[in-house]
N, C-alpha and C positions, 0 to 999 in steps of 0.2 A: 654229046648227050646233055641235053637239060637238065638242071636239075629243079628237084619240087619242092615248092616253099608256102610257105603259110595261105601264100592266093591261089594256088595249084588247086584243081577241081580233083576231087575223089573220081574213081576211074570207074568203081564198084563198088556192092553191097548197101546196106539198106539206107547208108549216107552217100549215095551215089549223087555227083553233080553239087554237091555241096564245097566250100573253098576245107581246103586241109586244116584250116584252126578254125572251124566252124563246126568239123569233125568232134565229137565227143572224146576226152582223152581216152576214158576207159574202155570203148569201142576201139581204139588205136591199140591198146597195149593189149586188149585181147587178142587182135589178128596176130600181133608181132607173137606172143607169147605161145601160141596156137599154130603159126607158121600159116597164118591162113592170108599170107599177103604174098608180093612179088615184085623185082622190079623197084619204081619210083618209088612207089609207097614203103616198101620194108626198107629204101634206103633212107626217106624222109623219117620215118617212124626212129631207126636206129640212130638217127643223129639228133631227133630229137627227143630222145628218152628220157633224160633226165628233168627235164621241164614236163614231156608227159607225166613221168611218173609224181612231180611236185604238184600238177594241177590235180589229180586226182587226190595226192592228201590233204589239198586246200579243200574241194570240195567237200572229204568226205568230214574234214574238220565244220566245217561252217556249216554243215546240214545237223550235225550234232549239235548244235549248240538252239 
């Protein structure tokens, strides 16, 4: 089995056919947190959590300011 890395094309939903870090973080941690993923993507997502969940407080910091 492959695994899905940052140049990995989204499989579905409204970021479909997009590379996986081109993916929105907060779209990411919704599906995983939501259970609304499967497969490549929930394993991609759960190994990169802690960086999703970093980029989301970067943005949400620098949109604050």
């Amino acid at each position: 089995m492959l695994q899905f890395t940052d140049k990995s094309i989204m499989p579905f939903g409204m970021h479909k056919g997009k590379q996986m870090a081109d993916v929105p973080a907060e779209y990411l941690l919704f599906l995983y947190e939501n259970n609304k993923c499967y497969g490549d993507v929930k394993n991609y997502i759960k190994e990169n959590l802690e960086v999703i969940k970093s980029q989301i407080a970067f943005d949400k910091k620098k949109n604050n300011k």
